[in-house]
C-alpha positions as CSV (number, residue, x, y, z in Angstrom):
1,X,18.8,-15.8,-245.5
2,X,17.0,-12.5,-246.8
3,X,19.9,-11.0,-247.2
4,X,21.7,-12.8,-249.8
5,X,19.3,-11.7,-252.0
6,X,20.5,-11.0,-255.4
7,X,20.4,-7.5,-256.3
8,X,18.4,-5.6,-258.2
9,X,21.1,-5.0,-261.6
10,X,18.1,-2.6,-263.0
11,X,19.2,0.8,-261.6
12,X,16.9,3.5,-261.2
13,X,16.5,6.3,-263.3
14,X,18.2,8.8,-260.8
15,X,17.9,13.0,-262.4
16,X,20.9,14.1,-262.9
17,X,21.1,17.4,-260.6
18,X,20.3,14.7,-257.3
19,X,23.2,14.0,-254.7
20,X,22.3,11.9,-252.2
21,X,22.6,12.4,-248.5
22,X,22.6,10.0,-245.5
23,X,21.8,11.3,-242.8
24,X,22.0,8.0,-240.2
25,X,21.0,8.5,-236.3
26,X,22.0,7.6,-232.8
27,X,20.9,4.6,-230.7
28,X,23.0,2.9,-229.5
29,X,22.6,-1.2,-230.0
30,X,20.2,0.1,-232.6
31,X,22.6,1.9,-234.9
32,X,22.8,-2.0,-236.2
33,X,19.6,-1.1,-238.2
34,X,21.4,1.0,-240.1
35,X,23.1,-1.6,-242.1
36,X,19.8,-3.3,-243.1
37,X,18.7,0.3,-244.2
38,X,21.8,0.4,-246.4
39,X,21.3,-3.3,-247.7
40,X,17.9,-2.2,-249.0
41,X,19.4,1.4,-250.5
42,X,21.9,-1.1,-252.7
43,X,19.3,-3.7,-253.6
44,X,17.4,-0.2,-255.5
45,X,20.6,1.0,-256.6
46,X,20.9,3.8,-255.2
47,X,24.2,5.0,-253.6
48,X,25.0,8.0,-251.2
49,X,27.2,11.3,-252.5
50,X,27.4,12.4,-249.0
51,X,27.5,10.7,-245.5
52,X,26.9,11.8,-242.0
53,X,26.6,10.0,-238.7
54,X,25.4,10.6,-235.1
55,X,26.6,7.9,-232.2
56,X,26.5,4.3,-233.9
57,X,25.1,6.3,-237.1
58,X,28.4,7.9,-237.6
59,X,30.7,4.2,-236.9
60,X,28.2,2.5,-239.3
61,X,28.8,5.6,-241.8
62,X,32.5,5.9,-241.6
63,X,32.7,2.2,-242.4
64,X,30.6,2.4,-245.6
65,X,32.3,5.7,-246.7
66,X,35.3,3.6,-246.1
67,X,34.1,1.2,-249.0
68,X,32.8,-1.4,-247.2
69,X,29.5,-3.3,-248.3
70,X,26.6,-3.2,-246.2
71,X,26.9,-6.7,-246.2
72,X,30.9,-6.6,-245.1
73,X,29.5,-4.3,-242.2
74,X,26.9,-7.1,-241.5
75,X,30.0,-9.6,-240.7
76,X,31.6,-6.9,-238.3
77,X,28.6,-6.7,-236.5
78,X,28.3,-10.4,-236.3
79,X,31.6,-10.9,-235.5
80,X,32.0,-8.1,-232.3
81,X,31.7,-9.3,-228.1
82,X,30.6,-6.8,-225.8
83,X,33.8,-6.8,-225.1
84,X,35.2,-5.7,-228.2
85,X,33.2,-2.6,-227.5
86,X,33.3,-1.4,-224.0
87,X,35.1,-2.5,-220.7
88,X,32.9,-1.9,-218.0
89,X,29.3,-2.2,-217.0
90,X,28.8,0.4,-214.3
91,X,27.0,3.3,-214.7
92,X,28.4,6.2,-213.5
93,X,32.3,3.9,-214.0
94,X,32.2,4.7,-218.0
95,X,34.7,2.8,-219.9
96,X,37.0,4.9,-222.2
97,X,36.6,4.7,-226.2
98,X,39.5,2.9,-226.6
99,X,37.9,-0.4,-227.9
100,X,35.9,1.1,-230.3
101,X,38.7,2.9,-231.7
102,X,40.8,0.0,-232.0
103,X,37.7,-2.3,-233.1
104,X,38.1,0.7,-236.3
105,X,41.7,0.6,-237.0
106,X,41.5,-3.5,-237.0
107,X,39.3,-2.8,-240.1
108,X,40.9,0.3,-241.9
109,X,44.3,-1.1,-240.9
110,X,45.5,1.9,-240.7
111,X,44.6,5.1,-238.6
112,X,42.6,6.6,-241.1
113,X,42.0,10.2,-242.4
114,X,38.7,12.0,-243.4
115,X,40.4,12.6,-246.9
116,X,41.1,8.9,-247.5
117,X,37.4,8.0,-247.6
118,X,35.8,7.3,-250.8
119,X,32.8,9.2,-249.9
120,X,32.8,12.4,-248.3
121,X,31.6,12.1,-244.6
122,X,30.9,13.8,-241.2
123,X,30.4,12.9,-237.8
124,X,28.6,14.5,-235.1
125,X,29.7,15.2,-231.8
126,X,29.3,18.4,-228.9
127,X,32.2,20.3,-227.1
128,X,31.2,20.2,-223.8
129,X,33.4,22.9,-222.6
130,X,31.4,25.0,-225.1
131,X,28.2,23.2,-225.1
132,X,28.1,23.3,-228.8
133,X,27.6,20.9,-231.6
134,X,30.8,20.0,-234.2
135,X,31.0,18.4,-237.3
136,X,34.1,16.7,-237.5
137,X,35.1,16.2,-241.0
138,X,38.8,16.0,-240.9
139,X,41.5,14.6,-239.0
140,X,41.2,10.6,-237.7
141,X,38.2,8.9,-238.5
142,X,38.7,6.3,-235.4
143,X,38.8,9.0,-233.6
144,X,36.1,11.4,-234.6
145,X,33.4,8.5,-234.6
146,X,34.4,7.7,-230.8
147,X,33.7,11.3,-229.8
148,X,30.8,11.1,-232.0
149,X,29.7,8.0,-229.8
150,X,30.8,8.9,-226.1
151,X,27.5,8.7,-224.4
152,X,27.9,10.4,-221.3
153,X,27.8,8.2,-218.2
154,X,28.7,5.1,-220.3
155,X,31.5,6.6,-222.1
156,X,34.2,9.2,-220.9
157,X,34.1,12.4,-223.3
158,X,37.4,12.0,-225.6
159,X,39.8,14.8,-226.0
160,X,40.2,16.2,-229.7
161,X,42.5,18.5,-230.8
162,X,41.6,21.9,-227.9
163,X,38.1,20.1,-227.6
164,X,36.5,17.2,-224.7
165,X,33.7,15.7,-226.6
166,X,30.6,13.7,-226.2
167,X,28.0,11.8,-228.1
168,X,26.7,14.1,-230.8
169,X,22.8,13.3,-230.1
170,X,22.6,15.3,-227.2
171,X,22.2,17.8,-230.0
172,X,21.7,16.9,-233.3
173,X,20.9,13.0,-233.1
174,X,19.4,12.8,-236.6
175,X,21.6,15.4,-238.8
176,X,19.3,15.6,-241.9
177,X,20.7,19.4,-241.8
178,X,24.3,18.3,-242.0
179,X,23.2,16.5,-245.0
180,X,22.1,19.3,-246.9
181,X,25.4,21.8,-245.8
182,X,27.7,18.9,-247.1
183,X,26.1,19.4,-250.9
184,X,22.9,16.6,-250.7
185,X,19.8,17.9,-252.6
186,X,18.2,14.7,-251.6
187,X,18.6,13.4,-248.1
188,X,17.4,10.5,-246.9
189,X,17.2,10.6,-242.6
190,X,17.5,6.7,-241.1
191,X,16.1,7.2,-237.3
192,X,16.9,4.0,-235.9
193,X,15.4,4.8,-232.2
194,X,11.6,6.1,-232.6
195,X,11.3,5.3,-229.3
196,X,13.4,7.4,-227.4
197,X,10.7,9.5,-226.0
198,X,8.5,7.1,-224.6
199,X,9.2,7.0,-221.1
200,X,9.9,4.1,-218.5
201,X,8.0,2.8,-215.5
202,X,11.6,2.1,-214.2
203,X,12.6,4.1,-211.0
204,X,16.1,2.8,-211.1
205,X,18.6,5.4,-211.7
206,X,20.4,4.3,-215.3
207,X,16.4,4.2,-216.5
208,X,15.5,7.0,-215.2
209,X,18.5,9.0,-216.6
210,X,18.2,7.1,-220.0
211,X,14.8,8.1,-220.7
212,X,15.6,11.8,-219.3
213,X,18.0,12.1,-222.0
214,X,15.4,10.3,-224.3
215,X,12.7,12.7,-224.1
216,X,15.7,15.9,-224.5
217,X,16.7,14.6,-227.8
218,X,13.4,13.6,-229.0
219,X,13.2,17.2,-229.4
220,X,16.4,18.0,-231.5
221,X,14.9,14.6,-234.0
222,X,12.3,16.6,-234.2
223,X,13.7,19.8,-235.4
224,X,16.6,18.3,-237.3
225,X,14.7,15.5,-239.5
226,X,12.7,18.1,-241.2
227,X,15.5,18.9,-243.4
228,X,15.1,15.3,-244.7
229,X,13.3,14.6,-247.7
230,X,12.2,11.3,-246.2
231,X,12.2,10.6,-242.8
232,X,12.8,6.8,-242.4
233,X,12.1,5.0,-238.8
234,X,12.6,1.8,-237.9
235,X,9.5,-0.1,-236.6
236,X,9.0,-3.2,-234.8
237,X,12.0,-2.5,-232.7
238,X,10.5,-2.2,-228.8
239,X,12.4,-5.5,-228.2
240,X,15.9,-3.9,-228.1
241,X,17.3,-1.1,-226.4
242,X,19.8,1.1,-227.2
243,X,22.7,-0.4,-224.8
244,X,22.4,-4.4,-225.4
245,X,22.9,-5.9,-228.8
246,X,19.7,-8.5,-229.3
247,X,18.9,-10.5,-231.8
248,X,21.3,-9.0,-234.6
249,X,19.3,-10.8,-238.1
250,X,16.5,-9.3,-236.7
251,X,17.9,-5.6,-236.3
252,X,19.1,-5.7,-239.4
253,X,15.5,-6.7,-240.7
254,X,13.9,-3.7,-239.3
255,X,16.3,-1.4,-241.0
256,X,15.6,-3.3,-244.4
257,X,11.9,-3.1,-244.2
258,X,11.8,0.5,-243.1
259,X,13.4,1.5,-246.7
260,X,11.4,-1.0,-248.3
261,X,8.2,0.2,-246.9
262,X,8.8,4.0,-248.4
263,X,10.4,2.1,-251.9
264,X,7.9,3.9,-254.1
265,X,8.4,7.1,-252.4
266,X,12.0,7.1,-252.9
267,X,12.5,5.8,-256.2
268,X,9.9,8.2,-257.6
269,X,11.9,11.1,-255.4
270,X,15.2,10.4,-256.9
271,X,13.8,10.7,-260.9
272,X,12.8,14.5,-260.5
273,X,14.8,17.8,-260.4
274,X,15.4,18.2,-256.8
275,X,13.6,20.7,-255.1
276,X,15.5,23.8,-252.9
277,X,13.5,22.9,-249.5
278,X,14.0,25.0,-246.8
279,X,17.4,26.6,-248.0
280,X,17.1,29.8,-246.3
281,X,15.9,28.7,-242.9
282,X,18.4,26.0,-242.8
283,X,21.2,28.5,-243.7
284,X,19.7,31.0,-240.5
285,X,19.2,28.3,-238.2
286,X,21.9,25.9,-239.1
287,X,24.6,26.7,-236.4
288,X,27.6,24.1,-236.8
289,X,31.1,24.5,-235.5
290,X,33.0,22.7,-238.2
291,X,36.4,21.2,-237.0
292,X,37.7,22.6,-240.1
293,X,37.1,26.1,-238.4
C-alpha cells in the first residue's frame, strides 16, 4: 500500500536558524488527514520543533509529540470503533470525553504530562465561562486534548483546573499563530476541513447548526492561517464529514497528497534564512490565555 513506502534517507538541506512549526486543524472525522500529512513531512525529512493542535489536530499532535510514527498513529486510527470514541448519538444528549481520554492513556500508559513529551506541544481550547481562547501547555495531556476536542452539542465542556472548556475551533481552529509564539520561524498550517463554510441544503437541525458553526470559524481560519508560511488544505475530501469516520486509507491519502502537491515549495522554504513575517502584528493581535498564566 502507498504508505509503506520506503523513505526518502536523503534529508533536505534544512538552514540552520529554521524551527519548524505544526500548526494541525480541527475537523472532526477529518483530523485523520493529518496523519497522511505527517507521513509525507517524514518521507522529505523534515521533522517539527514545535507542535500545536485544534480538536482532532491537537489528539493527532499529542500522539506524535509523544514519539509515535505517523505510521503507529495510522494503526490507532485503524484500530478505534465509534465506540471507542463517543457513547451516544443524540444531538443535543452529548456524550462526556471520557473515551477519548481513556482511548489516550491506553497508549501513553500512563496519564501523561506536557513536560514528558519529546516535542514541545499545545493544544487549543476556549473557557466558556470567559469566552476566551487557552493554550494549554501544561498539566495532563489526555486531558487538555479532550477539552481541546469537546465540540459543543456532541461533547459536554470538560472541567480544567477553575476552567469549563470546549472545542478550541470555535476560535482559533487553525493555530498557525500559536506556532509562531511557541518559537517556530517556519510554520507549516494542515487545514484538514476546507469545507466548513460551504453551507447545506439540509433543514434538519444538527445540519443546520453544523454549518452555522461552519461558516463562524471559517472566519477565525481565515485570520489565523496567515501566520502560516504555507497554508496546506486537504482536497478531494467532500465525501467525508467531520462526524463519521469513512473510508480511513483514503483520508489519509488526501493528507499525503496535500504536502506532496506544495513539496517544491516546502523544501525550497526550509533551505533559506527564515524570514520575521508579521512579528509585530502577531504580537498586537495575538491574545492567548496560556494555562501557564
Amino acid at each position: 500500500m502507498w504508505f509503506f513506502r520506503k523513505r526518502d534517507k536523503t534529508k533536505p538541506i534544512k538552514h540552520k536558524k529554521v524551527k519548524i512549526g505544526f500548526a494541525l486543524g480541527g475537523g472532526g472525522a477529518r483530523g485523520i488527514g493529518h496523519i497522511g500529512a505527517l507521513m509525507a513531512f517524514e518521507e522529505l525529512g523534515i521533522f517539527p520543533d514545535f507542535i500545536v493542535g485544534t480538536s482532532a489536530g491537537s489528539i493527532v499532535g499529542a500522539l506524535y509529540s509523544y514519539g509515535l510514527s505517523s505510521k503507529e498513529i495510522a494503526d490507532i486510527a485503524y484500530s478505534l470503533k465509534k465506540t471507542d470514541i463517543k457513547k451516544k448519538n443524540w444531538f443535543f444528549m452529548p456524550s462526556s470525553t471520557e473515551l477519548i481520554e481513556a482511548t489516550m492513556l491506553k497508549v501513553f500508559k500512563k496519564n501523561l504530562m506536557f513536560s514528558e513529551l519529546k516535542i514541545p506541544f499545545s493544544a487549543m481550547a476556549v473557557n466558556i465561562k470567559t469566552g476566551k481562547e487557552v493554550k494549554l501547555d501544561s498539566g495532563f495531556v489526555a486531558k487538555a486534548c479532550c477539552a481541546s476536542s469537546a465540540v459543543p452539542g456532541v461533547f459536554k465542556p470538560v472541567e480544567y483546573d477553575d476552567m469549563v472548556l470546549v472545542d478550541g475551533g470555535l476560535t482559533n481552529n487553525v493555530p498557525a499563530d500559536i506556532a509562531r509564539e511557541m518559537g517556530a520561524n517556519v510554520v507549516f498550517a494542515i487545514d484538514v476541513n476546507p469545507t466548513r463554510a460551504d453551507g447545506t441544503t439540509s433543514t434538519k437541525l444538527f445540519k443546520v447548526l453544523s454549518s452555522t458553526l461552519g461558516v463562524m470559524m471559517q472566519e477565525n481560519v481565515q485570520a489565523k492561517s496567515r501566520f502560516a508560511d504555507i497554508l496546506i488544505t486537504l482536497k478531494n475530501v467532500p465525501s467525508f464529514t467531520s462526524s463519521k469516520v469513512g473510508d480511513i486509507n483514503e483520508m489519509i491519502q488526501a493528507g499525503y497528497d496535500a504536502v506532496m502537491d506544495k513539496k517544491e515549495e516546502i523544501l525550497n522554504l526550509i533551505k533559506k534564512k527564515p524570514k520575521i513575517k508579521d512579528k509585530i502584528i502577531w504580537r498586537i493581535n495575538t491574545k492567548v490565555k496560556s494555562k501557564k498564566q
